[in-house]
VOGU-3710 file (C-alpha; in Angstrom, 3 decimals, decimal comma):
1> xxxxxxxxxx> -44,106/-28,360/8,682  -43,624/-25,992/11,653  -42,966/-22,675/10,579  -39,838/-22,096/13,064  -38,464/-25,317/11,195  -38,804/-24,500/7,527  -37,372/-20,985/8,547  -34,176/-22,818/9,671  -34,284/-24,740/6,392  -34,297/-21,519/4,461
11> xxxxxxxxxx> -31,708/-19,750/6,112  -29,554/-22,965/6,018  -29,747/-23,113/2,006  -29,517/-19,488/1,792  -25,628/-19,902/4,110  -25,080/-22,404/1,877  -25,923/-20,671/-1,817  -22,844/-20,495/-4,138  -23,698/-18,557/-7,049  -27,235/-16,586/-8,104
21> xxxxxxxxxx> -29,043/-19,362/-9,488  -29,016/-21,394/-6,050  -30,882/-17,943/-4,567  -33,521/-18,215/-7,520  -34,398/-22,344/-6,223  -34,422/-20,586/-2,408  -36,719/-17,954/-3,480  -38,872/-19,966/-5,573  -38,939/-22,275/-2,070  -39,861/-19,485/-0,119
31> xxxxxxxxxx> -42,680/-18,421/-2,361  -44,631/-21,374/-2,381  -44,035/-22,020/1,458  -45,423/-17,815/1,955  -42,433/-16,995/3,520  -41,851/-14,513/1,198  -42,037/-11,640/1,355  -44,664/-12,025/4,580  -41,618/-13,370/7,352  -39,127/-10,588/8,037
41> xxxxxxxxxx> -36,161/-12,969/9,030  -35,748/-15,320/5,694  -36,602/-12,299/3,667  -33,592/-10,505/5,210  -31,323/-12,682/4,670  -32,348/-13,596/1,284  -31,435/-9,710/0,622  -28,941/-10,078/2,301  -27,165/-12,649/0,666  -23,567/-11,795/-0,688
51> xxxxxxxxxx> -24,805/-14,038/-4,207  -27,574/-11,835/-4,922  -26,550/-9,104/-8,132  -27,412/-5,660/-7,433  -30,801/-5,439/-9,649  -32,393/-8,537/-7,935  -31,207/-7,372/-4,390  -33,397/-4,343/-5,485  -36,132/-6,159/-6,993  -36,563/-8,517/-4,269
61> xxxxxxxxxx> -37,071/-5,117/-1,542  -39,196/-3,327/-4,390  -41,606/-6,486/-3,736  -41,839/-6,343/-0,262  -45,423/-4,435/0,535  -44,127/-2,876/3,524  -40,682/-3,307/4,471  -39,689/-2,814/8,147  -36,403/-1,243/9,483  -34,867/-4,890/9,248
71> xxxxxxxxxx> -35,611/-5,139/5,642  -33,518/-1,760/5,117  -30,790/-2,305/7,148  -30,083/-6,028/5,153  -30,383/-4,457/2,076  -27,761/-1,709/2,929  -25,218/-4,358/4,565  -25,969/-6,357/1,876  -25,054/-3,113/-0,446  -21,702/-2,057/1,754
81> xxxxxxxxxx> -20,261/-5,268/0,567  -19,555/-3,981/-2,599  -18,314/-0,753/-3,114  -18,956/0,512/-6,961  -20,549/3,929/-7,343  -23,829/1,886/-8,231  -23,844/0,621/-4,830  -23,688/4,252/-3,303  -26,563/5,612/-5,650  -28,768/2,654/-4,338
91> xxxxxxxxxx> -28,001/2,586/-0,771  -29,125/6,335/-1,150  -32,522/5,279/-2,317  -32,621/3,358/0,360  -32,104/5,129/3,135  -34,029/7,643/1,720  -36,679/5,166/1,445  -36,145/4,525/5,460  -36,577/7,976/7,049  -40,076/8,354/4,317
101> xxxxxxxxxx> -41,509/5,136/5,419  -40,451/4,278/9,294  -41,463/6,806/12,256  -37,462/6,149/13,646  -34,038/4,830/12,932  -31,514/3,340/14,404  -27,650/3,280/14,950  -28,175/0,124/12,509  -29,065/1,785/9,379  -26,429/4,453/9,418
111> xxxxxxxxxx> -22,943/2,040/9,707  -23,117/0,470/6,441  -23,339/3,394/4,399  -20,645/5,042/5,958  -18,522/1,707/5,831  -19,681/1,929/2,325  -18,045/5,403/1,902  -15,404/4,786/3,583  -14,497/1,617/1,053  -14,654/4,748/-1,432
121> xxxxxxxxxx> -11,728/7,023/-0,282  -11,189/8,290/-4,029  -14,881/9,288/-4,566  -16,122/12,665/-4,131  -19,851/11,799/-3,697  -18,603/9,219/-1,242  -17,194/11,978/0,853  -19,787/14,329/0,650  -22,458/11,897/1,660  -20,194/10,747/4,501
131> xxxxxxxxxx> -20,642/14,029/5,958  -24,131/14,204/5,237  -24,523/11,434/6,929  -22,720/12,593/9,844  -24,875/15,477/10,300  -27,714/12,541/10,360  -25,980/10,739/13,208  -26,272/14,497/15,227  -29,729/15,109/14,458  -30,782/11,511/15,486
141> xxxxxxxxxx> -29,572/11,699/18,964  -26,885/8,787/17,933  -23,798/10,584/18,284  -22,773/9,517/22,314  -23,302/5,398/20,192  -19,479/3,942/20,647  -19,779/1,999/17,279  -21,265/4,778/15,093  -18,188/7,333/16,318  -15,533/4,424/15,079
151> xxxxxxxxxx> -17,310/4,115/12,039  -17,476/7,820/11,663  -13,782/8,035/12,548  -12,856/4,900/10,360  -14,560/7,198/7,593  -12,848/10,381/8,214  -9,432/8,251/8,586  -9,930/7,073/4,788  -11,556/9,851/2,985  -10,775/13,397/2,640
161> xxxxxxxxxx> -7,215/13,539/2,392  -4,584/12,095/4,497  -4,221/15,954/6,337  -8,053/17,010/6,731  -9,338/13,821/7,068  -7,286/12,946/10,104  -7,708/16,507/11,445  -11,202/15,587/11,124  -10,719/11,972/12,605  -8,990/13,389/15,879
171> xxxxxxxxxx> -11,419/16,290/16,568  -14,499/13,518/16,226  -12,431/11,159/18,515  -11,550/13,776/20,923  -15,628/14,434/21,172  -16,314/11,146/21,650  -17,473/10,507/25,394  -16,977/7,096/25,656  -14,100/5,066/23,476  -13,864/1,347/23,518
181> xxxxxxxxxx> -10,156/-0,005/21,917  -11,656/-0,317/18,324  -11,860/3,809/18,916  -8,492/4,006/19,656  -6,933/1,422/17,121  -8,879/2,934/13,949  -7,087/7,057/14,830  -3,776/4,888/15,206  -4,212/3,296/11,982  -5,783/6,401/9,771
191> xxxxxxxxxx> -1,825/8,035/11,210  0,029/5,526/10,049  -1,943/5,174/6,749  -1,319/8,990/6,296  2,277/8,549/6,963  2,329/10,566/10,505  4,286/8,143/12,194  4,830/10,320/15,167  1,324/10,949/15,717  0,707/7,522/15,902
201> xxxxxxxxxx> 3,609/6,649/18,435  2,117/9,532/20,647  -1,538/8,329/20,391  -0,262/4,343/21,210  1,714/6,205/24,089  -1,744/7,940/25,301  -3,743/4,626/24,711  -1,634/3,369/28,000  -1,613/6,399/29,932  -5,715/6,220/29,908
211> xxxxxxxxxx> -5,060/2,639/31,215  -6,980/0,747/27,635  -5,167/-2,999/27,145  -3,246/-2,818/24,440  -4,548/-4,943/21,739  -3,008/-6,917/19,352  -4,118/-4,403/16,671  -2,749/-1,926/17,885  0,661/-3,081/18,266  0,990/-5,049/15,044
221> xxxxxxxxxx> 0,020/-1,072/13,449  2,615/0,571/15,754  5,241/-2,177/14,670  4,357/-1,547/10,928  5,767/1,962/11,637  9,163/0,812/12,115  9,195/2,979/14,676  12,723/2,321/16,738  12,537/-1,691/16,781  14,245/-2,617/19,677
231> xxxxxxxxxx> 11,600/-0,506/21,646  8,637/-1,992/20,198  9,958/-5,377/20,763  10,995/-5,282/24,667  7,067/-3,839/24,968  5,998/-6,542/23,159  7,859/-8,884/25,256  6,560/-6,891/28,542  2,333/-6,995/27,734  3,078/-10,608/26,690
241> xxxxxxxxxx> 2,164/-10,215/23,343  5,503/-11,517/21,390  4,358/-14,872/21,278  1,319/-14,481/18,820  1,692/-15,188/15,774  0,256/-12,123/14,242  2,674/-10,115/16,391  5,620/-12,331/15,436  4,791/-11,643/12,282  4,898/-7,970/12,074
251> xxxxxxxxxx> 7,942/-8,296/13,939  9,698/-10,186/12,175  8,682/-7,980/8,711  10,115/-5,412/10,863  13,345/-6,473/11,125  13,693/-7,788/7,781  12,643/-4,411/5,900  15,680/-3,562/8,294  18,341/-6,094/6,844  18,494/-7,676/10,891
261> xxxxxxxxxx> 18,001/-11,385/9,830  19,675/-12,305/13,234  17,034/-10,640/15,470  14,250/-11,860/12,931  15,444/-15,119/13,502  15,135/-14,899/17,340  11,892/-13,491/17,081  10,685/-16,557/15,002  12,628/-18,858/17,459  10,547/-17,230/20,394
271> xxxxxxxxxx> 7,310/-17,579/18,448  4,726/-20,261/20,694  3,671/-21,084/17,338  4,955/-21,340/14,194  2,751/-21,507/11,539  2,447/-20,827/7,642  2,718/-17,186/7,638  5,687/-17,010/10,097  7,931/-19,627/8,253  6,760/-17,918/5,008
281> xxxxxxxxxx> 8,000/-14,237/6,450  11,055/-15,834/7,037  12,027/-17,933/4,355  11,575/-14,899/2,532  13,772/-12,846/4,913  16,492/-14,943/4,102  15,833/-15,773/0,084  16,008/-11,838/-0,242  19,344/-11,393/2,356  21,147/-14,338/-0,282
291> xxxxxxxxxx> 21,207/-16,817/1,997  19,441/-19,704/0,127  21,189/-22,643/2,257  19,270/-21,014/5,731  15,991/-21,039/3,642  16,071/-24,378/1,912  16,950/-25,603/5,660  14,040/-23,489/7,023  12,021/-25,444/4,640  13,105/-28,646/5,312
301> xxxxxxxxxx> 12,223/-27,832/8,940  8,946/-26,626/8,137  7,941/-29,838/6,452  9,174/-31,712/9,293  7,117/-29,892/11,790  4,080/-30,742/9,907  3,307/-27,493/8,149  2,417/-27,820/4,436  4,386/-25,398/2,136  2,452/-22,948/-0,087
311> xxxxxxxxxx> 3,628/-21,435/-3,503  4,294/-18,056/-1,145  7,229/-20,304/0,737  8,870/-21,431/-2,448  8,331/-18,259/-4,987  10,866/-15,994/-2,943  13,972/-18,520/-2,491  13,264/-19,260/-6,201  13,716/-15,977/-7,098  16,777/-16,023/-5,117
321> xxxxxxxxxx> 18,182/-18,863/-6,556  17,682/-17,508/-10,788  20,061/-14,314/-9,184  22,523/-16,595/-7,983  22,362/-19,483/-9,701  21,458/-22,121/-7,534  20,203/-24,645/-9,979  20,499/-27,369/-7,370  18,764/-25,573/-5,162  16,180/-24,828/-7,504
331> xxxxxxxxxx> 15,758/-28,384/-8,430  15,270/-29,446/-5,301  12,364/-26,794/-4,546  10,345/-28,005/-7,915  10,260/-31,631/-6,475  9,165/-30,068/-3,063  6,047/-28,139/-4,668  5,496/-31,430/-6,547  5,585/-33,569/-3,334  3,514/-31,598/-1,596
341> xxxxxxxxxx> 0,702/-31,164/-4,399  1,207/-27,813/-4,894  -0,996/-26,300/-7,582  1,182/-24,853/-10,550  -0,678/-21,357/-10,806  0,733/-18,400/-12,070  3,081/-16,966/-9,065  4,722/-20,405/-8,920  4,829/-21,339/-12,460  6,560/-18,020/-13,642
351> xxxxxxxxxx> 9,146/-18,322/-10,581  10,048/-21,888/-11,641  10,138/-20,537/-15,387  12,327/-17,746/-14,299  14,884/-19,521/-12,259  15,667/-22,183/-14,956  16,034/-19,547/-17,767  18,485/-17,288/-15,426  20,086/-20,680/-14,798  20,546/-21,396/-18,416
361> xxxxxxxxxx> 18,436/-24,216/-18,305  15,466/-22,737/-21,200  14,039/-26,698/-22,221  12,702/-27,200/-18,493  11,596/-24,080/-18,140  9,285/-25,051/-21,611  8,056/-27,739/-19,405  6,845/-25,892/-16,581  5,643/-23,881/-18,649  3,959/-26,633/-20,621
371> xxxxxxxxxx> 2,115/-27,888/-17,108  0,758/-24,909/-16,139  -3,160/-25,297/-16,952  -4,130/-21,302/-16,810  -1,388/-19,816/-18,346  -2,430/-15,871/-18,497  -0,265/-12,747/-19,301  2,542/-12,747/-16,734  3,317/-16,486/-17,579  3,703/-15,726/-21,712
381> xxxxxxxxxx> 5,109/-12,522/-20,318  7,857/-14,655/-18,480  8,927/-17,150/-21,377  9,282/-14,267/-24,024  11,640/-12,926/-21,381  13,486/-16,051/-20,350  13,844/-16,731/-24,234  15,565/-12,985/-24,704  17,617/-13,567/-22,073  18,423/-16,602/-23,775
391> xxxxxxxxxx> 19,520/-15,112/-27,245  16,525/-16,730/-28,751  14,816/-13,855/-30,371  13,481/-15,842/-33,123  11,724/-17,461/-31,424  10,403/-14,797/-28,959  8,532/-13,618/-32,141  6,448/-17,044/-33,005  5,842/-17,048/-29,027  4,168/-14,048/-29,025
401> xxxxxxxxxx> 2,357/-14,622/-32,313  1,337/-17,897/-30,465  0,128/-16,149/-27,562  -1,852/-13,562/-29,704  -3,409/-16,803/-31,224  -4,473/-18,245/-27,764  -6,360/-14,679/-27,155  -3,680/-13,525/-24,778  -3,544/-9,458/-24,124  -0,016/-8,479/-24,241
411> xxxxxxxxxx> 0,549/-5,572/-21,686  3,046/-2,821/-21,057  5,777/-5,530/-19,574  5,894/-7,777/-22,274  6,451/-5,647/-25,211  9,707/-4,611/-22,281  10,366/-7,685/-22,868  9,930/-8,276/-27,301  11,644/-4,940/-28,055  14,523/-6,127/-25,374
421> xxxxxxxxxx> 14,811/-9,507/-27,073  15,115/-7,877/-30,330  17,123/-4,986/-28,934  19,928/-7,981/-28,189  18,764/-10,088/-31,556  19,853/-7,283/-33,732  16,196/-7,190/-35,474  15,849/-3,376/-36,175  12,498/-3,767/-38,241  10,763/-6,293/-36,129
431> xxxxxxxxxx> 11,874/-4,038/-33,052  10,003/-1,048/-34,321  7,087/-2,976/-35,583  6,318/-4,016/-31,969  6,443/-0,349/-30,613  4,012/0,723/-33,704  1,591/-2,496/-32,581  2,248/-1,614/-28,781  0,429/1,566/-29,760  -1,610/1,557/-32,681
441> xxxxxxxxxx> -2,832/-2,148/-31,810  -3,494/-2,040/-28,146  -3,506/1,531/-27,332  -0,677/1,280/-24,930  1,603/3,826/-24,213  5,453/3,528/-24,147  7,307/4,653/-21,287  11,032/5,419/-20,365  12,143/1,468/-20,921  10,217/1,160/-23,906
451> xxxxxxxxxx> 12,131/3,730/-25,215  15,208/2,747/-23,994  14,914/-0,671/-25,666  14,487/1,102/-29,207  17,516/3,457/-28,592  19,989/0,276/-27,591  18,521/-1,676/-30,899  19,384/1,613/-33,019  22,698/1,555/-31,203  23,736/-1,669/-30,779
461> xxxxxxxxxx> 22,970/-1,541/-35,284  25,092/1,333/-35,924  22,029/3,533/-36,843  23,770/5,781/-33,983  21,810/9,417/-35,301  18,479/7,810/-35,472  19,253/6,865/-31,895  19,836/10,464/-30,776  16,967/12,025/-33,047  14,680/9,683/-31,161
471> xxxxxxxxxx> 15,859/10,073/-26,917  15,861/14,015/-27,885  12,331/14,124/-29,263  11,251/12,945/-26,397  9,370/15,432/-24,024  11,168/13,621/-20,923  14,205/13,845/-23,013  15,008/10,060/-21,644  16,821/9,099/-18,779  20,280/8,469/-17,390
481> xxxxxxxxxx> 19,617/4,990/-18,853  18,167/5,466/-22,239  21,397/8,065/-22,865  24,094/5,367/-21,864  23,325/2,447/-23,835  23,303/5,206/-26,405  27,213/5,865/-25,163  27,814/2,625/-25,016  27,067/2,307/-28,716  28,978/5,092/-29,582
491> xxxxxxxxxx> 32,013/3,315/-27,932  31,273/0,032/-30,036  31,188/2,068/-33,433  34,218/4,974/-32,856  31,802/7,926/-32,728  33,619/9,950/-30,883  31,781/13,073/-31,532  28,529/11,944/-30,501  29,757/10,090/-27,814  30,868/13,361/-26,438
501> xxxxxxxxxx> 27,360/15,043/-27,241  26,259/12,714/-25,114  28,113/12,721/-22,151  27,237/16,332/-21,424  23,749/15,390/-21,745  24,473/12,994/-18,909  26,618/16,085/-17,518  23,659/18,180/-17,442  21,057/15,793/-16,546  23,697/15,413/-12,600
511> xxxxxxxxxx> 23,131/11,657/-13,836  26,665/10,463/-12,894  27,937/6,976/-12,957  31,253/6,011/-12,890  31,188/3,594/-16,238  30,432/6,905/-18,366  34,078/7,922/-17,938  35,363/4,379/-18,604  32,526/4,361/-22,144  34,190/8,071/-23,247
521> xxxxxxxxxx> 37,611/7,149/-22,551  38,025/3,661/-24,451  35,285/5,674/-27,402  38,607/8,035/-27,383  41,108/4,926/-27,354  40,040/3,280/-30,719  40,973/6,513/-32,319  44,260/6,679/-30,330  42,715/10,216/-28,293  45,300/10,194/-25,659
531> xxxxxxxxxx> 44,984/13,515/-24,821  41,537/13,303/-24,483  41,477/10,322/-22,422  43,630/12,589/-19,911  41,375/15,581/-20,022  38,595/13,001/-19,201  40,561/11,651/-16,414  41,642/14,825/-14,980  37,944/15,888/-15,254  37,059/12,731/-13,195
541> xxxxxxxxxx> 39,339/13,674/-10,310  37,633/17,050/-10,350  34,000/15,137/-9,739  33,040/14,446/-5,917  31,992/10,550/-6,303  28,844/9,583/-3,893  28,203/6,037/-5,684  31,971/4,272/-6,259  31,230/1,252/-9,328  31,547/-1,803/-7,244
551> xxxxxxxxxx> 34,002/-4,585/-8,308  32,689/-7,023/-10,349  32,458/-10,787/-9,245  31,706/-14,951/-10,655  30,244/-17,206/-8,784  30,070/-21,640/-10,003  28,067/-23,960/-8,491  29,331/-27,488/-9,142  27,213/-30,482/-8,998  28,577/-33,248/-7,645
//
C-alpha cells in the first residue's frame, strides 16, 4: 500500500478515536506498518490526539529517537488542552527539551504554553512562567508576530490580577506594531472581565476611530456591559449586525437583565433567524417577568416553526409556573418534553419535581421522579425538599436513608433541606442528629441557614433559651434571619422578655423589617401590654422606613 494512502488511513482512525484504547489499536497499526515513530505527520497527530492520557502522550515522544520541532509543538497543543498543574510541569520539559535539541524555534511552540497559562489565571507558577515566556518571545525576535502579541495579551488579560494584568495587557497592546481585530477584541474583553466597563466602551470607541470592522465579538462583549442599551442597539442596527443571531442574543439578555421585555421582544421579532438559543433567551425573559401565558405561546410558536425544544426552553417557565401555580400550565409543558423526546436528565427532572410539589401535587412529582434514569444529588436533593414543603417529614427521613443506601453524597443543600423539614415536623432530636451527621459524617460545614433551621426547630418547640444560647455562640452571631424566626417563636409562646432581648439585637444589627414591630407588638398583646404596644408604635414612627412590607395577595387557578 502506498505510503501517502495508509498515512490518510491513520490519521482518519486517529479523527475518529473515542476513548484510549482505540489509540492503542492505531498505534499498534502504525508500528507494524513503520510509521511510527519514523513519519513525522501520523506521529503528530497520534500525540496529538485529545484521547491520549498524559503519561502515554509522554511516553509516546520519549520514544521518538529524534523528535523534530513538529513533534514538540503537537505534544504542547496536545498538553494546552488540559490545564492541571501536571500539564504545566510537562509542557516545561518540553519546551525545555526544544531549545536543547533544535538549532531554532518558532512562533509555533510558544502559543500553547501561554494559552496553557492563561487557562490557569489562579496559579502562581502559571503566571510566572507566562512572563518567562514572554521574555522568550523578545529574545527570539518573535515579538512584531500578530498572533503571539494576542496570545500574550489574552495571557496578561487573565492572569495577574484584574488591575496589573490589564495594565500589563494595554502597555503590550499599545507596543504592538501591527493589530489584527482578534488584538483588539481580547483588551476589550480582559476590561470587561475585570469589571472596567468604561475602559472597554472607550477602547470599542477607538477600535472605529482606527477604521477596524467591528466584529461580531466585539459587540456581543460591549453589549454584555450593559452599557446604555438603547445606544448599543441603534449601532447595532447601523453596522448591520442586529440580525445575527449571536448579536440578538446578547441583546436580548440585555434587555431582560433590564426588566424591558417589550424591547426584548422587538429585538427577537427583528431577528433574520430565530433559532434555539434566541427562543430559549426569551422564553426565559418572560417565565422570569411572570408572564407564563406569553411563554407557553412562545413555545407553541417555536414548535410550529420547526425548532425542537430543549430542557433549557421548558426548565425556566417551569420554574415559573411552581411560584405561581400554574398547574395547567405545567401539565401541559411535561407532555411537550414528552412529545418531543426530551431526555429526563437532571435540570428537567428536578424542575418538573419542583413545580408539582409547589403545586401541591407530591404523587406525580414521585413519578417523575421515578423516570428519571440518573438520579444524582440535586434530584434526591429536590424530593426531600418538595416532601418538607409538603409536611411530610416522616418521610423525608426514610428518603434520605434511601438515598444514603443508593450511595448518594448528601451536600450542603440538602441537609437545608432535612433540618427545614424537621424544623416544620416538630422533630427536635432527629433535627440535631442531622447537623451532628452533616459534620461529623461528611465533614461539611454549617452555614448561616443551617443554623437558622436549628434555631426555628428550637423555637417553633418551645425550647426558646436553647434557641438564643445557640444564634449567640455563634462567631457571626447569626443573621437578621436566624434572629426573627427566633422572635417569631417568642410571639407563639408569650416570652415577652426575650422577645424584647431580641429585638434590640435586630436593633443593633440596622437589620430592620417592618414584621419585627408587628412580632413584638402581638408578643406584648397575649399578655394584654398595651402600653408597650404604644411605646413600640411610637418607636416605629420615630424609624425612617426604606423597605415598606408589601401587601399580601392569593391567586386560584381553576380548571375547567
Amino acid at each position: 500500500m502506498p505510503l501517502l494512502r495508509r498515512e490518510r488511513q491513520i490519521a482518519a482512525l486517529l479523527k475518529s478515536a473515542s476513548r484510549a484504547g482505540d489509540l492503542l489499536q492505531v498505534h499498534a497499526a502504525m508500528l507494524k506498518s513503520s510509521l511510527f515513530p519514523h513519519h513525522a505527520f501520523p506521529t503528530a497527530r497520534l500525540l496529538a490526539s485529545p484521547q491520549a492520557p498524559l503519561p502515554y502522550a509522554l511516553s509516546l515522544f520519549a520514544a521518538i529517537p529524534s523528535p523534530t520541532l513538529f513533534h514538540h509543538t503537537a505534544l504542547l497543543r496536545a498538553l494546552s488542552a488540559s490545564p492541571s498543574a501536571e500539564s504545566l510541569d510537562a509542557s516545561l520539559s518540553v519546551l525545555a527539551s526544544a531549545r536543547t535539541r533544535l538549532p531554532a524555534l518558532d512562533e509555533f511552540a510558544f502559543q500553547p504554553l501561554l494559552a496553557l497559562c492563561a487557562k490557569r489565571p489562579d496559579d502562581d507558577a502559571a503566571a510566572s512562567l507566562g512572563r518567562q515566556l514572554h521574555a522568550l518571545v523578545v529574545r527570539y525576535g518573535f515579538s512584531g508576530v500578530v498572533s503571539l502579541g494576542n496570545a500574550l495579551c489574552h495571557f496578561y488579560c487573565r492572569c495577574g490580577g484584574s488591575d496589573v494584568g490589564m495594565v500589563d495587557a494595554r502597555r503590550l497592546f499599545d507596543e504592538m506594531l501591527e493589530r489584527d481585530v482578534l488584538s483588539w477584541n481580547t483588551v476589550i474583553g480582559g476590561y470587561v472581565r475585570a469589571g472596567e466597563v468604561t475602559k472597554a466602551v472607550e477602547m470599542f470607541s477607538e477600535m472605529r476611530c482606527c477604521g477596524v470592522v467591528v466584529s461580531v465579538t466585539a459587540l456581543v462583549t460591549v453589549i454584555g456591559c450593559g452599557w446604555q442599551p438603547e445606544s448599543v442597539h441603534g449601532f447595532s442596527l447601523k453596522v448591520g449586525l442586529c440580525s445575527d443571531a449571536k448579536v440578538a442574543a446578547a441583546m436580548l439578555g440585555m434587555y431582560m437583565r433590564k426588566m424591558s421585555v417589550e424591547c426584548a421582544r422587538k429585538v427577537f421579532d427583528d431577528a433574520a433567524r430565530r433559532d434555539m438559543v434566541l427562543y430559549n433567551c426569551m422564553v426565559d425573559g418572560y417565565a422570569k417577568a411572570g408572564q407564563i401565558e406569553e411563554a407557553m405561546a412562545l413555545v407553541d410558536r417555536m414548535r410550529l416553526e420547526g425548532v425542537r425544544p430543549s430542557s433549557g426552553t421548558l426548565v425556566g417557565v417551569l420554574s415559573a409556573c411552581g411560584v405561581s401555580g400554574a398547574i395547567s400550565a405545567g401539565r401541559c409543558l411535561h407532555d411537550i418534553a414528552l412529545e418531543a423526546g426530551i431526555e429526563l436528565g437532571t435540570s428537567l427532572g428536578t424542575a418538573l419535581m419542583d413545580m408539582y410539589f409547589k403545586c401541591g401535587y407530591p404523587g406525580e412529582a414521585v413519578a417523575v421522579f421515578n423516570m428519571m434514569q440518573d438520579r444524582d444529588v440535586k434530584a434526591w436533593t429536590a424530593m426531600i425538599m418538595g416532601f418538607g414543603v409538603n409536611g411530610r417529614a416522616g418521610e423525608v427521613i426514610s428518603l434520605f436513608r434511601t438515598m444514603e443506601e443508593d450511595g448518594v453524597v448528601p451536600n450542603e443543600v440538602t441537609f437545608l433541606a432535612m433540618l427545614n423539614a424537621c424544623s416544620h415536623g416538630g422533630l427536635v432530636s432527629e433535627g440535631k442528629k442531622f447537623m451532628e451527621s452533616m459534620v461529623l459524617q461528611y465533614g461539611l460545614f454549617p452555614n448561616t441557614g443551617h443554623y437558622g433551621c436549628i434555631i426555628d426547630l428550637l423555637g417553633r418547640a418551645g425550647r426558646l433559651d436553647e434557641a438564643y444560647d445557640l444564634i449567640a455562640s455563634l462567631s457571626s452571631h447569626g443573621d437578621g434571619t436566624a434572629w426573627r424566626a427566633l422572635l417569631a417563636a417568642c410571639r407563639v409562646h408569650g416570652n415577652v422578655k426575650l422577645g424584647r432581648m431580641v429585638q434590640a439585637q435586630l436593633d443593633n444589627m440596622g437589620d430592620y423589617h417592618p414584621s419585627d414591630a408587628i412580632l413584638l407588638s402581638n408578643t406584648y398583646a397575649l399578655e394584654s401590654r398595651w402600653d408597650e404596644i404604644a411605646r413600640v408604635r411610637d418607636s416605629e414612627e420615630q424609624k425612617i422606613v426604606k423597605d415598606k412590607k408589601e401587601a399580601g395577595c392569593s391567586s386560584l387557578e381553576v380548571s375547567w
